[in-house]
C-alpha positions as a printed NumPy array, in Angstrom:
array([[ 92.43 , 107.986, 124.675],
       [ 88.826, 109.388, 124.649],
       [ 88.786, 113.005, 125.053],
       [ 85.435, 113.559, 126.965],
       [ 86.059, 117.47 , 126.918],
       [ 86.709, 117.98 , 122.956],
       [ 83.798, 115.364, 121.71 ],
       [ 81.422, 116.899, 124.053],
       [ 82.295, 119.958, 122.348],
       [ 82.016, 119.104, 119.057],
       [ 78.886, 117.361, 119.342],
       [ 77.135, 120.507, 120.801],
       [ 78.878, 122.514, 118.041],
       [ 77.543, 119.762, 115.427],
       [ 73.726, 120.021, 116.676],
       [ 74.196, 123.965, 116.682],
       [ 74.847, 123.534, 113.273],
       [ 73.032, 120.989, 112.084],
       [ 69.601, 122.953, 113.295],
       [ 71.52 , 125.965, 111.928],
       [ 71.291, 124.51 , 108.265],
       [ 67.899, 122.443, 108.387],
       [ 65.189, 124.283, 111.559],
       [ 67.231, 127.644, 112.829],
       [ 63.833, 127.727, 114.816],
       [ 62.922, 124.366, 115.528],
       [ 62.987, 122.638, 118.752],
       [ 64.587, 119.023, 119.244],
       [ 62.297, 116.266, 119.959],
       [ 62.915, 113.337, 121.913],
       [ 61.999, 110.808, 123.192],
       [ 62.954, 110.417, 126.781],
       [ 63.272, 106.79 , 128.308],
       [ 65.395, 107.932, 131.385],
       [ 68.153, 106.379, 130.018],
       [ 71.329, 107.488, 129.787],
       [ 71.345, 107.913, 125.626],
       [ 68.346, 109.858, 125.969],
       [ 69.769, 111.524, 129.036],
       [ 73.072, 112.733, 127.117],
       [ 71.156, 113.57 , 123.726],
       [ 68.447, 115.94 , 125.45 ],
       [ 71.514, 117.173, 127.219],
       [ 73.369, 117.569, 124.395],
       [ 70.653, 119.859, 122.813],
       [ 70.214, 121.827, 125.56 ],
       [ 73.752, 123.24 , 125.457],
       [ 73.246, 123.525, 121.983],
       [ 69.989, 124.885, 121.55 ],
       [ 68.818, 126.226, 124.829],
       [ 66.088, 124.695, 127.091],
       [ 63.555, 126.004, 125.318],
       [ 64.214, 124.279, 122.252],
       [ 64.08 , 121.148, 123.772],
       [ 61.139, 118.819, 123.77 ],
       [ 61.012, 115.79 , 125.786],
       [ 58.084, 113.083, 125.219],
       [ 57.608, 110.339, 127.564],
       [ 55.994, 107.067, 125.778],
       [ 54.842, 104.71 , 128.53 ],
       [ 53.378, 101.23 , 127.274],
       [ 50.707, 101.528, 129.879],
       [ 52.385, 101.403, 133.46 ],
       [ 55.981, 101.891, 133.377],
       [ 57.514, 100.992, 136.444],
       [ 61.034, 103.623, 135.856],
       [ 58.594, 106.649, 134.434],
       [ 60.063, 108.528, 137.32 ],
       [ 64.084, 108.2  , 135.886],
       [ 62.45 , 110.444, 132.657],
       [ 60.86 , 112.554, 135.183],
       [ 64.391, 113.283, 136.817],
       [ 65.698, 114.042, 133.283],
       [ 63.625, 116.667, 132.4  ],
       [ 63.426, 118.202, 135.763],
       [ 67.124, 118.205, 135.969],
       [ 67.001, 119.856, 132.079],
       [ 64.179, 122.191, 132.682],
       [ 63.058, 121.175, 129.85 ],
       [ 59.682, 121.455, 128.24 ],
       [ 57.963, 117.592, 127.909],
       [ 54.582, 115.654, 126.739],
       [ 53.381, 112.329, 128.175],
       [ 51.904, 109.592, 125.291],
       [ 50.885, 106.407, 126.687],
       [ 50.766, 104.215, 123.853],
       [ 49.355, 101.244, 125.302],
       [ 45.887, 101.505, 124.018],
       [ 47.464, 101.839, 120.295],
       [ 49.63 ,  98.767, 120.541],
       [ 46.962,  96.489, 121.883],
       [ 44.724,  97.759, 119.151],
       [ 47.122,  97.1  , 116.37 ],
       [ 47.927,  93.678, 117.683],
       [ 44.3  ,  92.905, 118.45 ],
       [ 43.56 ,  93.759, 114.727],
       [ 46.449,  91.572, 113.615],
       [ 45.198,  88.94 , 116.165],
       [ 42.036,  88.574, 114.588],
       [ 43.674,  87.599, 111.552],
       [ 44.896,  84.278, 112.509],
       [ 48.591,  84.919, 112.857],
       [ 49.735,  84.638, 116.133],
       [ 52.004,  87.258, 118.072],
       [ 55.734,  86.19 , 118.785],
       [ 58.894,  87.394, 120.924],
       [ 60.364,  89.674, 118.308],
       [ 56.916,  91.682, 116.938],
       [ 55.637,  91.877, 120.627],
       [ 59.071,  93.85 , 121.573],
       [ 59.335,  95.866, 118.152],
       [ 55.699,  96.972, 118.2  ],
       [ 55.968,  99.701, 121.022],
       [ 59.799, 101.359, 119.842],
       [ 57.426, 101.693, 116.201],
       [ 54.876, 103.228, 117.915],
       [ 56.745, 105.037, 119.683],
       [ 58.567, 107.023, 116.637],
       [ 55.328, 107.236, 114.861],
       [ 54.164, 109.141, 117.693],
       [ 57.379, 111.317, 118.113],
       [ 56.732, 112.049, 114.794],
       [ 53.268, 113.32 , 114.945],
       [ 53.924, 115.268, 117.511],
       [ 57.002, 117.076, 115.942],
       [ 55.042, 117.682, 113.068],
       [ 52.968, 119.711, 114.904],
       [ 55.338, 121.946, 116.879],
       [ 57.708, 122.136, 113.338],
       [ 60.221, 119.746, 115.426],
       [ 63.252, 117.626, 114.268],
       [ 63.316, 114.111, 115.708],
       [ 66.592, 112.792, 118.032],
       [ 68.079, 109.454, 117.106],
       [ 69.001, 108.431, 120.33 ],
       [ 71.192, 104.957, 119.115],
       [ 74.884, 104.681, 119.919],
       [ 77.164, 103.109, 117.852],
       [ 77.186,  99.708, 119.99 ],
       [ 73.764,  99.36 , 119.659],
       [ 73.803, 100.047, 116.165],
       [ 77.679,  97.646, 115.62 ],
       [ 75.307,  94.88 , 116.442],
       [ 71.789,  95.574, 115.17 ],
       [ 70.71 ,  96.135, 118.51 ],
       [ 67.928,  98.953, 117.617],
       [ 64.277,  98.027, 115.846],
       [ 64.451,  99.365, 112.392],
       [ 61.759, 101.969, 111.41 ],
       [ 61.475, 101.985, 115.646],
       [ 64.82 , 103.791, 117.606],
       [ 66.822, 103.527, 114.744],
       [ 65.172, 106.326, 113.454],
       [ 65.393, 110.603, 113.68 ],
       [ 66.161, 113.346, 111.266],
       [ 69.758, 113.909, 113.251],
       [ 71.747, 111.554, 115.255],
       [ 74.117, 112.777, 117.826],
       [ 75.669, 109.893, 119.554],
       [ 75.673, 107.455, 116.806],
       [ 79.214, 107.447, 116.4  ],
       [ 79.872, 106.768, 120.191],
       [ 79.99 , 103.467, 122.067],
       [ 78.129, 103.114, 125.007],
       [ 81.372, 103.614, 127.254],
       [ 81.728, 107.254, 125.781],
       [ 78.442, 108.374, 125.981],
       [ 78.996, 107.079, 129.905],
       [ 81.903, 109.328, 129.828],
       [ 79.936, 112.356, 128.285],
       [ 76.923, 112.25 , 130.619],
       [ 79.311, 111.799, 134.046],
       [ 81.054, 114.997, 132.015],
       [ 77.827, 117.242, 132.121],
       [ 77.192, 115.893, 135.392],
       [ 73.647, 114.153, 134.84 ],
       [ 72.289, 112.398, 137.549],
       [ 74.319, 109.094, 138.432],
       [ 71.421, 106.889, 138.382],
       [ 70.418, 107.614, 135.073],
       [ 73.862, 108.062, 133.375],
       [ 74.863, 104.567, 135.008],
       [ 71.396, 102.852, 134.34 ],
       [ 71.635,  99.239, 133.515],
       [ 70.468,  99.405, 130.066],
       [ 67.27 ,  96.964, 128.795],
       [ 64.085,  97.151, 126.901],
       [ 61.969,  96.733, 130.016],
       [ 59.911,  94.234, 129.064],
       [ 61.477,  90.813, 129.485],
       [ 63.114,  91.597, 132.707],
       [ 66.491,  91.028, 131.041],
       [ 69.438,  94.123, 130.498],
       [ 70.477,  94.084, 127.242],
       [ 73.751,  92.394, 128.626],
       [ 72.114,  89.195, 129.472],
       [ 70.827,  88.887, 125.936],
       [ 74.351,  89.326, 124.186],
       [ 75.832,  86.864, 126.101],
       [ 78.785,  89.554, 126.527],
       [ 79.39 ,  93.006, 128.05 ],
       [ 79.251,  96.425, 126.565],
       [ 82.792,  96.568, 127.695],
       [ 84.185,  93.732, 125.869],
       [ 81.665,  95.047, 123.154],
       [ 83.011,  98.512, 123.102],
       [ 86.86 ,  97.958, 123.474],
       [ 86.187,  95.461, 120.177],
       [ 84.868,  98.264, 118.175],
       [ 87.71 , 100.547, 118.963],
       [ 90.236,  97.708, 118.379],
       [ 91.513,  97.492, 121.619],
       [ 92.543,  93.811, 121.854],
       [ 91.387,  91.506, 124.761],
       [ 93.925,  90.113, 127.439],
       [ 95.561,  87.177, 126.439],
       [ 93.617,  84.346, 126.906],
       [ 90.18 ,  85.281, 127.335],
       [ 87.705,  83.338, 125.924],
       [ 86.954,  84.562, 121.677],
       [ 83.293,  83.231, 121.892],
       [ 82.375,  86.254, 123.164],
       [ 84.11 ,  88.376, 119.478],
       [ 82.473,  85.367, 117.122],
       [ 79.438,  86.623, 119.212],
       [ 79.688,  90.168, 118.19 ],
       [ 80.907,  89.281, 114.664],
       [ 77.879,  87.044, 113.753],
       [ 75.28 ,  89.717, 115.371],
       [ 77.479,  92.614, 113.701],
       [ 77.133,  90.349, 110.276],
       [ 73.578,  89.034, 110.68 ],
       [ 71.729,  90.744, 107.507],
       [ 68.329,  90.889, 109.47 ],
       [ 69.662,  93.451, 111.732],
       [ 70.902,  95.798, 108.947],
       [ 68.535,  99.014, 107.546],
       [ 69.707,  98.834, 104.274],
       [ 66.833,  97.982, 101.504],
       [ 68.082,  96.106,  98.896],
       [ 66.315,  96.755,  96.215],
       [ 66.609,  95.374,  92.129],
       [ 69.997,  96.782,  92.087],
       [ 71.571,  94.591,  94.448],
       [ 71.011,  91.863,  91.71 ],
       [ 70.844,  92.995,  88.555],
       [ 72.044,  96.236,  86.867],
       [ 68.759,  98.663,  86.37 ],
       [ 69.748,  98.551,  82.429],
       [ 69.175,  94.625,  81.565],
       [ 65.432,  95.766,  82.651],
       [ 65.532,  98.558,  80.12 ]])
């Protein structure tokens, strides 16, 4: 049973001390999609922190047809927020890599804005002494389901150990709009939700993670489904380096 009332707390006691220990006067930066992770998270650190500790940045890839759900976000927050179009820095990275012969594919033509996107959440943080909201939840990250060095990224991370379901649960708890806490999730740029790519639902998803078993009967393609993307190596972030081979010492 998923106490909505006692997680929400301790996540908002976690980020008060979590900036306690590494920016007692730093803001929270993030970057705000209108979506509900980023929803929760900036509210999340506005409980914690206070509204003015609270920086949202809006990222468009040129024209971004839902800009107004991040709009509603930090009106609803009151919170303080930039606006970074990065279009004009993905085409010229891709232009530059054009030019080289190699030719652009699915996977770097989706990765290339969430990487710009944290390079620029970075810059900016730098500049206002910031600390950098990993906005993942622990679905997307079960299954790889983030762009490493892209989303997957932040200095703290206060939903990564919550399914999708639960950070539902904690945004319909701190009463953030419906529209955004219930927004059909998807990268907005194939005109798929992320659902149509698994091939299953977050719910089947989500009630997998926390071992709760399906009803008897249902069709197991969709669990050899999670387990292969939840086992696929080239969705992992760890580096493996000379260790992973070969103890350090035979080199010595």
């Amino acid at each position: 049973m998923f106490d909505v009332k006692n997680i929400t707390e301790n996540c908002i006691s976690w980020i008060k001390n979590w900036f306690d220990k590494n920016g007692p006067e730093s803001p929270a930066v993030i970057g705000i999609s209108g979506g509900k992770d980023s929803s929760v998270v900036a509210a999340l650190c506005v409980a914690a922190l206070g509204k003015d500790r609270v920086i949202g940045v809006q990222m468009p890839n040129g024209k971004q047809p839902d800009i107004s759900d991040s709009d509603d976000i930090i009106r609803f927050l009151g919170i303080k927020s930039y606006c970074v179009n990065i279009d004009n820095a993905c085409k010229a990275i891709a232009s530059q890599i054009d030019l080289m012969g190699l030719k652009d594919n699915s996977v770097s033509y989706t990765n290339l804005p969430p990487r710009i996107r944290m390079t620029t959440l970075y810059n900016l943080s730098q500049r206002v002494n910031g600390r950098v909201a990993n906005t993942c939840n622990l679905s997307e990250d079960y299954i790889g389901w983030s762009t490493k060095w892209g989303d997957s990224c932040g200095d703290f991370s206060p939903i990564s150990k919550l399914t999708c379901t639960e950070v539902i649960k904690i945004g319909e708890y701190l009463g953030l709009p419906s529209h955004l806490v219930h927004k059909v999730p998807s990268d907005g740029l194939c005109g798929k939700t992320d659902e149509d790519k698994f091939g299953f639902s977050y719910e089947v998803l989500d009630n997998y993670i926390r071992g709760i078993k399906p009803p008897e009967g249902e069709d197991n393609k969709d669990i050899a489904k999670i387990r292969a993307m939840h086992n696929n190596p080239v969705t992992k972030t760890k580096l493996y380096g000379i260790e992973s081979y070969t103890p350090f010492e035979a080199w010595l």
